[in-house]
C-alpha positions as CSV (number, residue, x, y, z in Angstrom):
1,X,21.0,-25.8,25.7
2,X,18.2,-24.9,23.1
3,X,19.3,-25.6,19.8
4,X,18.3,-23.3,16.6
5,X,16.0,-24.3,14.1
6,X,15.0,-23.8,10.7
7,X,11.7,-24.3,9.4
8,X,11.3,-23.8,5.5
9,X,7.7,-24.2,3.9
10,X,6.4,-24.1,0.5
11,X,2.9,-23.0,0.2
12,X,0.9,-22.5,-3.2
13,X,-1.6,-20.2,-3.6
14,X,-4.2,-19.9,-6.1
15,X,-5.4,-16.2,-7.9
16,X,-7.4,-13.9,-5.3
17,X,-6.5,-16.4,-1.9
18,X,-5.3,-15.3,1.1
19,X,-3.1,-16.3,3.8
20,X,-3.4,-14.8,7.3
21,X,-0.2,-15.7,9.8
22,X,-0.6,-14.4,13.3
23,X,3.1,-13.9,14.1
24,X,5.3,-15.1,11.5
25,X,9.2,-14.3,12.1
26,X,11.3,-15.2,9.6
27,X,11.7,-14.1,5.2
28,X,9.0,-14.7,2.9
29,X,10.2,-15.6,-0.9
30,X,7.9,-15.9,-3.7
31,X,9.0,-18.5,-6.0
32,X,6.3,-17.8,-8.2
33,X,3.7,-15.5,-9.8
34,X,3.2,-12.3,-7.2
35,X,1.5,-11.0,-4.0
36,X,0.2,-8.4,-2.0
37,X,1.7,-8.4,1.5
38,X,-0.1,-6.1,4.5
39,X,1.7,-5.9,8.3
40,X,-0.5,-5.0,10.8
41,X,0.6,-1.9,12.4
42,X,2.9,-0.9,9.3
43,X,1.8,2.1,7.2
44,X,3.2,0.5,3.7
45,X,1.4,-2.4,1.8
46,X,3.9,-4.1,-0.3
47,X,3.6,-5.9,-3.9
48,X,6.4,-9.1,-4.2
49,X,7.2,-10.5,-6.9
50,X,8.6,-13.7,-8.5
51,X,12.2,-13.8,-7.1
52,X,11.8,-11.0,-4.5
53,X,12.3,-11.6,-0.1
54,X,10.2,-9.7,2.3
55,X,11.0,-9.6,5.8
56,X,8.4,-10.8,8.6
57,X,8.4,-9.1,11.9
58,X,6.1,-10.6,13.9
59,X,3.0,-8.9,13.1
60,X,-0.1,-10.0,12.2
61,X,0.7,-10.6,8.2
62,X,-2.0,-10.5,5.4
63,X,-0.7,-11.9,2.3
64,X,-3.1,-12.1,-0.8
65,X,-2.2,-14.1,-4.4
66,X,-2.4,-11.9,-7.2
67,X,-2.2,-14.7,-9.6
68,X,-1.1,-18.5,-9.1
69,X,1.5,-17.9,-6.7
70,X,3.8,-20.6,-5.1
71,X,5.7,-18.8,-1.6
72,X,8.4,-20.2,0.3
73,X,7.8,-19.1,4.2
74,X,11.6,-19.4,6.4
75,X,11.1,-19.3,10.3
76,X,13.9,-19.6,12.4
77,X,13.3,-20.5,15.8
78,X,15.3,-21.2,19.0
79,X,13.1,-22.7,21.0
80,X,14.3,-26.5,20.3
81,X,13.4,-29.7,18.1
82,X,9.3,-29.0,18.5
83,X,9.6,-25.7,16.8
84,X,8.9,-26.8,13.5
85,X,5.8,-28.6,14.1
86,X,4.6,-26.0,15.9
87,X,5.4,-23.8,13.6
88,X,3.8,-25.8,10.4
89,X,0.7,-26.0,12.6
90,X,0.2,-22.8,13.0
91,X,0.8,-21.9,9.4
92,X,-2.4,-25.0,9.1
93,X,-4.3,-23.1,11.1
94,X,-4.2,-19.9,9.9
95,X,-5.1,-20.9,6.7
96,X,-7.9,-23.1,7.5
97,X,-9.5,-19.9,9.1
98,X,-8.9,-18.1,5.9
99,X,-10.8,-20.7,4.1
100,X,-13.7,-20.2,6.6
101,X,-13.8,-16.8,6.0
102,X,-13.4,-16.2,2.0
103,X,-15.9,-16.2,-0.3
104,X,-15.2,-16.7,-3.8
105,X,-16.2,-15.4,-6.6
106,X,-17.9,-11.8,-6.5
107,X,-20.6,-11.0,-3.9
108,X,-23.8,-11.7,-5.2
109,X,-26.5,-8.8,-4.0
110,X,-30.2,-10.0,-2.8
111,X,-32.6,-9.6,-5.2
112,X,-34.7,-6.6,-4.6
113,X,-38.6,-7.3,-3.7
């Protein structure tokens, strides 16, 4: 018998940083400051603020800080006493992709010759 698990994370974001989960299930609760929150697949883009719960259904989820921002990300999972590991590691990983990919600060264009 699989047993049901909770998984509750706390994750701070800083003004103009992303966070890219691959298939989060679960609620998303900002704490703190605000976001902008894209589903792949989805139509809608969605602004959440302080005190305000999203859904996550599965997809491919984009979420961008529009100021300090500190989210809470729940996952419930039925899939045993790993889950939560796996779970927090694949939060890690997402966002150490991110931080591969973003640039900060605005794009600087090549000086012209």
């Amino acid at each position: 018998m699989r047993a049901s698990t909770t998984t509750v994370r706390t994750i701070d974001l800083d003004r103009d940083q992303m966070l890219i989960l691959d298939d989060p299930c679960g609620r998303m609760r900002v704490l703190h400051g605000s976001v902008w929150l894209t589903e792949a697949g989805l139509g809608d883009d969605h602004r959440v603020g302080a005190g305000e719960e999203r859904p996550l259904g599965g997809r491919r989820t984009v979420i961008g800080a529009l100021g300090p921002t500190r989210l809470q990300l729940t996952e419930e999972k039925g899939s045993g006493p790993a889950a939560p590991a796996r779970a927090w590691r694949r939060i890690v990983r997402a966002a150490r992709r991110q931080a591969q990919r973003m640039q900060f600060g605005p794009a600087r264009a090549e000086p012209r010759v």
